[in-house]
C-alpha positions in Angstrom: 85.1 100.9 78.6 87.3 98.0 77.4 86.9 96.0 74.1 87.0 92.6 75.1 89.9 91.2 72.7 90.7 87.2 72.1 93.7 87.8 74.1 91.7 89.4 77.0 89.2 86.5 77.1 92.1 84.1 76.9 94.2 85.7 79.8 91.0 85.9 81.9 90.5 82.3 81.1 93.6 81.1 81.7 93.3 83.2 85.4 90.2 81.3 86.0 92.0 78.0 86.7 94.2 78.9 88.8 94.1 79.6 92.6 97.2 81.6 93.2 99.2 84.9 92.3 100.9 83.9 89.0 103.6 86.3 87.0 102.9 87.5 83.6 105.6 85.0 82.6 103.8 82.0 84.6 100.5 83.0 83.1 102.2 83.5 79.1 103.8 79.8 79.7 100.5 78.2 80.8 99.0 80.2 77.7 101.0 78.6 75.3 100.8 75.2 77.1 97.2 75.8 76.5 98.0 76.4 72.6 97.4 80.1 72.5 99.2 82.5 70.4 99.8 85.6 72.3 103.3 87.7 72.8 104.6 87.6 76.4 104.2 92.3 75.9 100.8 91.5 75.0 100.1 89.2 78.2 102.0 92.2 80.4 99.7 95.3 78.8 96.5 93.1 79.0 97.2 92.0 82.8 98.0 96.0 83.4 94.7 96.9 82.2 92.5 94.4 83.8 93.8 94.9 86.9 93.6 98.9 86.7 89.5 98.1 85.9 89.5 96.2 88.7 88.8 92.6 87.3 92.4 91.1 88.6 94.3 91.8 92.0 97.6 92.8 91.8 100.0 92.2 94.5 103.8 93.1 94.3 106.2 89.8 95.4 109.4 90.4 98.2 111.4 90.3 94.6 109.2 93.2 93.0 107.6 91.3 90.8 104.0 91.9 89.9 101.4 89.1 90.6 98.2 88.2 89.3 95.1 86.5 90.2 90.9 86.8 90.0 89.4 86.6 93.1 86.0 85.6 93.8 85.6 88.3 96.1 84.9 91.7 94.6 84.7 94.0 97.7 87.6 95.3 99.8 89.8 92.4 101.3 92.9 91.4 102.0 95.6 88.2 101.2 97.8 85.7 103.6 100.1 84.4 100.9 102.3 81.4 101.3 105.6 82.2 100.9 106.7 79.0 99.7 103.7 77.8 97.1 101.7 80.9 96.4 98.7 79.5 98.2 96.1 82.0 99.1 93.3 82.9 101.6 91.3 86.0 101.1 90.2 87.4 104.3 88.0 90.6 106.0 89.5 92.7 108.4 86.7 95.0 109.8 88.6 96.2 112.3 91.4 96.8 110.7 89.3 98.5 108.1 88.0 100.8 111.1 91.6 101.1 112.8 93.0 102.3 109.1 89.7 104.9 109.4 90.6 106.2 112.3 94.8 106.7 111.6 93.3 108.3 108.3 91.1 110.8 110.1 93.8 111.6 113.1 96.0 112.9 110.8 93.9 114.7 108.1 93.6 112.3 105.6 90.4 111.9 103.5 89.7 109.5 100.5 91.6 106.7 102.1 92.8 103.8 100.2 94.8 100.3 101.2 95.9 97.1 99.9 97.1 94.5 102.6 98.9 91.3 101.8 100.2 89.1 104.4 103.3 86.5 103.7 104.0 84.0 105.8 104.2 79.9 105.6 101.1 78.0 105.1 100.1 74.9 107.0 101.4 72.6 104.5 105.0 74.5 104.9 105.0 75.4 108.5 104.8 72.0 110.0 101.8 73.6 112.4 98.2 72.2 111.8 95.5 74.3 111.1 93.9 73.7 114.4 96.8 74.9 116.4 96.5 78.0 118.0 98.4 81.0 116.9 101.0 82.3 119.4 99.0 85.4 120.7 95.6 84.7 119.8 92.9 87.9 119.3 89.8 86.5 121.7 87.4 89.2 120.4 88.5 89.1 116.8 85.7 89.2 114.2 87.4 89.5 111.0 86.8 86.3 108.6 88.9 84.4 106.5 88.1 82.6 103.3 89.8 80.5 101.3 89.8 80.0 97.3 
């Protein structure tokens, strides 16, 4: 069980008004522009320990950095990240979930766990409209897409 320190509540806060993956650096920046007092190491352990209990996702940038963000949804999903602004779209994947299953099982694993993030260029950066259609569209797809 975690205490719930100022600095927790202030981080967590501070999450809560933003839509995208931030750094630890983005989020101690927008922390101070808020006038908060709190050390950029004490930003970096807090973020650590709020996304090992599950209150934050966590998603590793093509640079290595860690990202952070709350997401409305609290089951299993997945991310499309924008490559160019951060935007992004939580989404369901029931098949996917199944297909992972069924790899898992086929070669003896049990206890299976994933994380999925998807980067590519949203709508605003790819010059396509929403509307288009993708290049090889899935007919029978089911999974669902939300965005924040």
């Amino acid at each position: 069980m975690q205490r719930n320190t100022r600095q927790r509540t202030a981080i967590l806060e501070t999450l809560s008004r933003q839509d995208d993956f931030r750094s630890a650096q983005q989020i101690h920046e927008q922390m101070k522009a808020d006038g908060e007092t709190v050390g950029l190491a004490t930003v970096y352990r807090n973020l650590q320990t709020l996304a090992r209990s599950g209150r934050l996702d966590v998603l590793v940038a093509g640079d290595g950095e860690s990202l952070y963000r709350q997401c409305e949804d609290t089951g299993h999903h997945h991310h499309l990240v924008c490559r160019e602004c951060g935007r992004t779209v939580e989404f369901l994947a029931p098949k996917l979930e199944s297909s992972m299953s069924a790899i898992a099982h086929e070669h003896g694993f049990t206890d299976v766990d994933h994380t999925l993030e998807v980067f590519g260029l949203c709508t605003d950066h790819s010059g396509q409209d929403a509307d288009s259609e993708p290049e090889q569209p899935d007919e029978d797809d089911e999974d669902e897409a939300r965005t924040r």
